[in-house]
TILUMVEX-884831 format. One record per residue (C-alpha): residue in one letter; x, y, z; chain. Coordinates in steps of 0.001 Angstrom, whole numbers, always signed. Example, Ala and Ser with C-alpha at 12.3 -4.5 7.8 and 13.67 -1.06 7.14 Angstrom:
a|+12300|-4500|+7800|A $
s|+13670|-1060|+7140|A $
This chain:
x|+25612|+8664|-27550|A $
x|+22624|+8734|-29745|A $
x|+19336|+10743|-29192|A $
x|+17785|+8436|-27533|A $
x|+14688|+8583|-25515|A $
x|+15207|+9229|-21340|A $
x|+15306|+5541|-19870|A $
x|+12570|+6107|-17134|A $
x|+13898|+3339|-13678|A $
x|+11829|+2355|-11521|A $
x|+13275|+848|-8590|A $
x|+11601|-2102|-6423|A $
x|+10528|-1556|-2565|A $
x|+11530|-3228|-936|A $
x|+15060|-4856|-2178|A $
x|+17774|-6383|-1209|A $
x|+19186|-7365|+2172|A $
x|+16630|-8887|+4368|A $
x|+17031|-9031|+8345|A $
x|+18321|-12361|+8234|A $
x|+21019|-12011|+5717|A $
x|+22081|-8263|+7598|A $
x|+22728|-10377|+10933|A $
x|+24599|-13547|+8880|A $
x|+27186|-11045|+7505|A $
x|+27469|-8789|+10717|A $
x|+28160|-12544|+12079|A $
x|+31124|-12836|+10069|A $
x|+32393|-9166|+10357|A $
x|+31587|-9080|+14141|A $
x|+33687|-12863|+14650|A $
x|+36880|-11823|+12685|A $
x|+36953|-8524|+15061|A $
x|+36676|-10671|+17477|A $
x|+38828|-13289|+17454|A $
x|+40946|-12475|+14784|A $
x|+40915|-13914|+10841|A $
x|+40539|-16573|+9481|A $
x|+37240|-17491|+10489|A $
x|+35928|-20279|+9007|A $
x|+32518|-20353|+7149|A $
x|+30803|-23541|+6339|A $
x|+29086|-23176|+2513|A $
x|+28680|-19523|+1543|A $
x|+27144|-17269|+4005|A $
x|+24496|-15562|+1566|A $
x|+24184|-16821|-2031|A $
x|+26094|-13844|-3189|A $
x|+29463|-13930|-4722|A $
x|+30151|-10273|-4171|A $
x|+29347|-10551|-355|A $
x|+31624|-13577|-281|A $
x|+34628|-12050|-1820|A $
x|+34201|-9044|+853|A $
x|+34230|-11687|+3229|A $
x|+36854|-13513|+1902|A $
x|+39398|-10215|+1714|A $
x|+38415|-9325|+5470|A $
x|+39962|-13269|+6530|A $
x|+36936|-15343|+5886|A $
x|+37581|-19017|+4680|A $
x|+34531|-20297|+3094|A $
x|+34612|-24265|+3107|A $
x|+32040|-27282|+2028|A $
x|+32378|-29404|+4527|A $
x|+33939|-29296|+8424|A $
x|+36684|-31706|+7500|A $
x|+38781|-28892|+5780|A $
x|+38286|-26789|+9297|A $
x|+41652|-26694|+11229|A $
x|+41421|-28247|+14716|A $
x|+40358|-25341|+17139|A $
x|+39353|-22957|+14853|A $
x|+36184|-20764|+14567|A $
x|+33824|-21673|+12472|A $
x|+30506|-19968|+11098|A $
x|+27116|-21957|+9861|A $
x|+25658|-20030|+6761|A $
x|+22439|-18374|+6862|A $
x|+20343|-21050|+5462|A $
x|+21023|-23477|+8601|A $
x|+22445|-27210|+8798|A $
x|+21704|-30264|+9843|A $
x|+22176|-32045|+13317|A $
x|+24623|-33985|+11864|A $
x|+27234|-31252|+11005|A $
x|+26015|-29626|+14821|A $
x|+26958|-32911|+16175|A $
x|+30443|-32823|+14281|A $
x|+31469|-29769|+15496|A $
x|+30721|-30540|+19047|A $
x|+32532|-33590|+18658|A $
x|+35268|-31897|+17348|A $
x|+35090|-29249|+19918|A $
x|+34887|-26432|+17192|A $
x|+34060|-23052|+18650|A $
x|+31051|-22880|+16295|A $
x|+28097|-19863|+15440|A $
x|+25435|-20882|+14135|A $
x|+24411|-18112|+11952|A $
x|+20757|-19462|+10268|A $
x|+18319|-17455|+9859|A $
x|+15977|-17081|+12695|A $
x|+12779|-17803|+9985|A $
x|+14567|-20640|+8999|A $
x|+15286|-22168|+12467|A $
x|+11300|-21317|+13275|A $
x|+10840|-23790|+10537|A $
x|+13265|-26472|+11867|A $
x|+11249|-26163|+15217|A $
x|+8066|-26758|+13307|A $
x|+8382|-29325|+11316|A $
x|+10160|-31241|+14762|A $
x|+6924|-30325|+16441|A $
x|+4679|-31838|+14195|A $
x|+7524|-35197|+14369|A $
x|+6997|-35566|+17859|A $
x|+3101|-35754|+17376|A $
x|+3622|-38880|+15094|A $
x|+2739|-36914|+11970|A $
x|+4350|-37470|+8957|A $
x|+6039|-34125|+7540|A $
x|+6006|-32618|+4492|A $
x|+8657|-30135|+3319|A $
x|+7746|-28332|+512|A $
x|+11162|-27498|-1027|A $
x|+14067|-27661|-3859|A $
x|+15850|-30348|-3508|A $
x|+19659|-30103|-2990|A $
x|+19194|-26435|-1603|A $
x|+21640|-25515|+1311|A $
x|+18049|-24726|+3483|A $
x|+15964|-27693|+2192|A $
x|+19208|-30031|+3712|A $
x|+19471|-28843|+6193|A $
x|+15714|-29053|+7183|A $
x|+15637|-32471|+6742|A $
x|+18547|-32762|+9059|A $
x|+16671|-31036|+11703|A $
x|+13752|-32950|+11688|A $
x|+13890|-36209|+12743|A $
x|+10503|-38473|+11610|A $
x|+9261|-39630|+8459|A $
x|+9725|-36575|+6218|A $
x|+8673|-36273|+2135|A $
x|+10573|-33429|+63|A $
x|+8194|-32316|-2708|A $
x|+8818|-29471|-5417|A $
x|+5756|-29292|-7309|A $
x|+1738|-30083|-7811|A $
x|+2657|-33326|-9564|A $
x|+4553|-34539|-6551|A $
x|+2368|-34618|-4441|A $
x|-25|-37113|-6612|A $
x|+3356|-39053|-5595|A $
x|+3633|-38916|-2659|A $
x|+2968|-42473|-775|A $
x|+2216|-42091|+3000|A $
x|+1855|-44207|+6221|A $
x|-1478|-42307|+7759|A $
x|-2708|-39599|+5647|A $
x|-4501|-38481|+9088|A $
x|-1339|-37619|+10367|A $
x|+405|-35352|+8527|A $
x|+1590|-32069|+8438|A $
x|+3297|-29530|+6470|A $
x|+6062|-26641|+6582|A $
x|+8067|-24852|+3527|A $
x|+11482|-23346|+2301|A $
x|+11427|-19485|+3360|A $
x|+12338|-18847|-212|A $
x|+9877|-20109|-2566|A $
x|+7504|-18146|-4637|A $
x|+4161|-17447|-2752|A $
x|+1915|-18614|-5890|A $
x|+3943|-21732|-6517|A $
x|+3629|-22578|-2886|A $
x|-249|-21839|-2657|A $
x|-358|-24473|-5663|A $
x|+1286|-27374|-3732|A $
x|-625|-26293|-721|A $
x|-3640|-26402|-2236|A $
x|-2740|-30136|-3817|A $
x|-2167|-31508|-649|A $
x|-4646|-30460|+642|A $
x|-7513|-31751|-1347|A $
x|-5607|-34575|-1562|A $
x|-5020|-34827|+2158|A $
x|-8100|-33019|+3957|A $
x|-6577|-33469|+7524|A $
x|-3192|-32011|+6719|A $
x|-1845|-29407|+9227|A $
x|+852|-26817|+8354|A $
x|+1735|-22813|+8438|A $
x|-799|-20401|+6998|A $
x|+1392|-18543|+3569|A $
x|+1837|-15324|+5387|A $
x|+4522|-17873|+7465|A $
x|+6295|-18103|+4542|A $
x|+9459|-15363|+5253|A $
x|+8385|-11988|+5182|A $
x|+11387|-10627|+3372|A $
x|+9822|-13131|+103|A $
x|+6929|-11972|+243|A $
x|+7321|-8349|+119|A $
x|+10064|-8593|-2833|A $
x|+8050|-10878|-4574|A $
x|+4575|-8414|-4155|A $
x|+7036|-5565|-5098|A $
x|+8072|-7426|-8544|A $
x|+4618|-8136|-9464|A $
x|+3274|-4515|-9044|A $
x|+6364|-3355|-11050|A $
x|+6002|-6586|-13466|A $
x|+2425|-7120|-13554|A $
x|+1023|-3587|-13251|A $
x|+2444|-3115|-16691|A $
x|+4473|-247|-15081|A $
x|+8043|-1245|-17189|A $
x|+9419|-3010|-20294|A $
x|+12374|-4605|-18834|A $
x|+13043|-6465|-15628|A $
x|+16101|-6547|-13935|A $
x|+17092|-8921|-10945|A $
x|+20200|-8145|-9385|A $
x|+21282|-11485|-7433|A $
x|+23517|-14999|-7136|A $
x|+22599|-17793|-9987|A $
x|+21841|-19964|-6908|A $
x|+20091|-17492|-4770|A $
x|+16605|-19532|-4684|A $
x|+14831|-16290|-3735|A $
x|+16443|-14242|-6378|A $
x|+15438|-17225|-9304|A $
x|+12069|-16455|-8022|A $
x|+11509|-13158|-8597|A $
x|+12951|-13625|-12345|A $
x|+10514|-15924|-12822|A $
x|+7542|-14238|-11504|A $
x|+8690|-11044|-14070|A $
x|+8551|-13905|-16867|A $
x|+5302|-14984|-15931|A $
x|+3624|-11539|-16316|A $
x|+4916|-11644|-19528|A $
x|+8137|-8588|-19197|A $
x|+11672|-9649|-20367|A $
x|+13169|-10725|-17057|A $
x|+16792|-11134|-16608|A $
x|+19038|-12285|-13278|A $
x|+22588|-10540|-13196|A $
x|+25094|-10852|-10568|A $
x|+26053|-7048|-11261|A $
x|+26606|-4859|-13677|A $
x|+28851|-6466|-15843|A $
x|+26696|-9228|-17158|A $
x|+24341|-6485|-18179|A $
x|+23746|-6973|-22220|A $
x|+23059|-3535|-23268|A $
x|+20580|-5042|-26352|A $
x|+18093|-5469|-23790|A $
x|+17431|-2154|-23990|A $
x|+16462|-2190|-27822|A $
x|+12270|-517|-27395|A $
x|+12507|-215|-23958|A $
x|+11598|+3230|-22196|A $
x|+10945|+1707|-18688|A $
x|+13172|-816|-17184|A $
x|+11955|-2005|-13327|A $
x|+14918|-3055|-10746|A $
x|+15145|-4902|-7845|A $
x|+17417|-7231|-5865|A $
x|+17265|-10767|-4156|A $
x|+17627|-10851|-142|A $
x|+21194|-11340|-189|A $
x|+22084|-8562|-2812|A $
x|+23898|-5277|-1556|A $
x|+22121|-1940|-2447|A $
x|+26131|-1253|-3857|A $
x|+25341|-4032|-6728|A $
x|+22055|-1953|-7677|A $
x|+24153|+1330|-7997|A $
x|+26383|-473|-10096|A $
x|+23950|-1148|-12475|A $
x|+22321|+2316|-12608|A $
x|+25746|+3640|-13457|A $
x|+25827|+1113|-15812|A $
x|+22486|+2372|-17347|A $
x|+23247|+5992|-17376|A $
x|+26233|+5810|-19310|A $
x|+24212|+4454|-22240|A $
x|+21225|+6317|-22162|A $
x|+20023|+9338|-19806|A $
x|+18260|+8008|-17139|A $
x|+15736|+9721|-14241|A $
x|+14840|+6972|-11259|A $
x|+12258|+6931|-8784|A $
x|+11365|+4451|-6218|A $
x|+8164|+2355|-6216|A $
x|+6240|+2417|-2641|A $
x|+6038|-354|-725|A $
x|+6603|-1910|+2407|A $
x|+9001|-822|+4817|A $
x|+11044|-2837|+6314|A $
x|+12115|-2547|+10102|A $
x|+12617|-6248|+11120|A $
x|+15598|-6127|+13102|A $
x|+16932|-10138|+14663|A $
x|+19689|-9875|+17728|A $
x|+22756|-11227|+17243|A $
x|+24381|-14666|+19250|A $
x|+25046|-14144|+23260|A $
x|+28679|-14724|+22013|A $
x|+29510|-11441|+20074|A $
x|+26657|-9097|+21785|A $
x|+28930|-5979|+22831|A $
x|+27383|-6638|+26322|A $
x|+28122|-10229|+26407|A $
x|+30843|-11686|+29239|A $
């Protein structure tokens, strides 16, 4: 190894698993003790291919779509909620379902249904085609837009711009959100909707942990361990970009390119809410066996949200 300089880590806090994503994979472990593999799980649980292949080897069966779910068997909703059509299927079907959505998620479904049964138009400021995003819209059931950015909402055409309200993906980035929020609201004065800190918690806090890391100047390198379609994980790349540090998104330690280290002294880590602290060691292992390596941890929030699991698999439950 050459004489190269320490590599000085400095790891995000908080990272990685958030409440919600803790009690969608306990979900899974807790049903196949239960009752007994497989288990079937509708769409990935977490946006995380390492969590799904645990899964998977512990008799999970991760499908698209109910149709490929065997008559009578269990059957798991992912974290980021569905629609009340696919609900409505598996009652029909008489599917012995959990619906394992993220209680932050399902406080947004209840929102945005709230402001529905006023009259008011809704408003969901979202990605389009994201497992959460669809199945919002499924939930809420009124005249609802889907926006993504400031220009859409010079776009958007509406019955009674009196009556109409807002509510978000859990995921976005904070700053892009306060953008559209702002846009609609000096474009509609009388909107109604959640105040940011509504926005999920476990967001948040990554995303003010990769900006003092990121912004502060603190490191030369970013590194965000996390799924390709993890929304929340996409995020926090981008917010590294925008303070102007090389930001990169790696499912784990093998898609690590080791000429991003070429200059760098610092290099800042974190991990998206559905990233296992296990995929972070991975990487620092990685790390020290090219260069020696110290690693401290940044402070930040600490995290104690805890969210009970379904009557159905409580150890006190009948």
């Amino acid at each position: 190894m050459p004489n190269l300089k320490a590599l000085r880590i400095i790891l995000a806090q908080p990272r990685g698993f958030c409440a919600g994503v803790d009690r969608a994979i306990a979900i899974v472990k807790k049903a196949l003790e239960k009752y007994g593999a497989p288990v079937y799980v509708r769409h990935e649980i977490v946006h995380n291919k390492f969590v799904v292949e645990e899964l998977k080897q512990l008799g999970a069966v991760f499908v698209q779509e109910l149709s490929e779910v065997p008559d009578g068997a269990h059957t798991i909703f992912s974290a980021h909620g569905v629609s009340d059509a696919v609900e409505a299927e598996a009652q029909r079907r008489n599917l012995p379902y959990i619906d394992a959505a993220c209680p932050l998620v399902t406080k947004v479904h209840r929102q945005g249904q709230i402001h529905a049964d006023k009259g008011q138009e809704v408003v969901l400021i979202g990605h389009a085609g994201h497992p959460e995003v669809e199945g919002t819209l499924g939930r809420i059931h009124g005249t609802t837009h889907l926006i993504g950015s400031i220009e859409d909402v010079a776009a958007l055409d509406v019955r009674s711009p009196d009556q109409l309200a807002y509510v978000t993906q859990t995921t976005l980035s904070v700053d892009d959100t306060k953008g559209i929020i702002d846009a609609l609201k000096a474009r509609f004065p009388a909107i109604t909707g959640p105040d940011l800190k509504d926005i999920c918690y476990a967001t948040q806090n990554r995303q003010q942990a990769v900006r003092a890391l990121a912004c502060g100047g603190k490191v030369d390198l970013l590194l965000v361990i996390g799924g390709k379609n993890s929304s929340n994980s996409n995020r926090l790349r981008e917010i590294g970009a925008d303070c102007g540090v090389p930001s990169y998104l790696i499912d784990d330690a093998d898609r690590f390119d080791a000429k991003w280290l070429d200059g760098v002294n610092t290099v800042g880590i974190t991990a998206g809410a559905s990233a296992p602290e296990v995929l972070v060691q991975g990487v620092l292992d990685k790390l020290a066996s090219l260069r020696d390596i110290f690693v401290e941890n940044l402070s930040g929030v600490e995290e104690n949200m805890h969210f009970k699991m379904p009557a159905e698999l409580r150890d006190d439950a009948a």
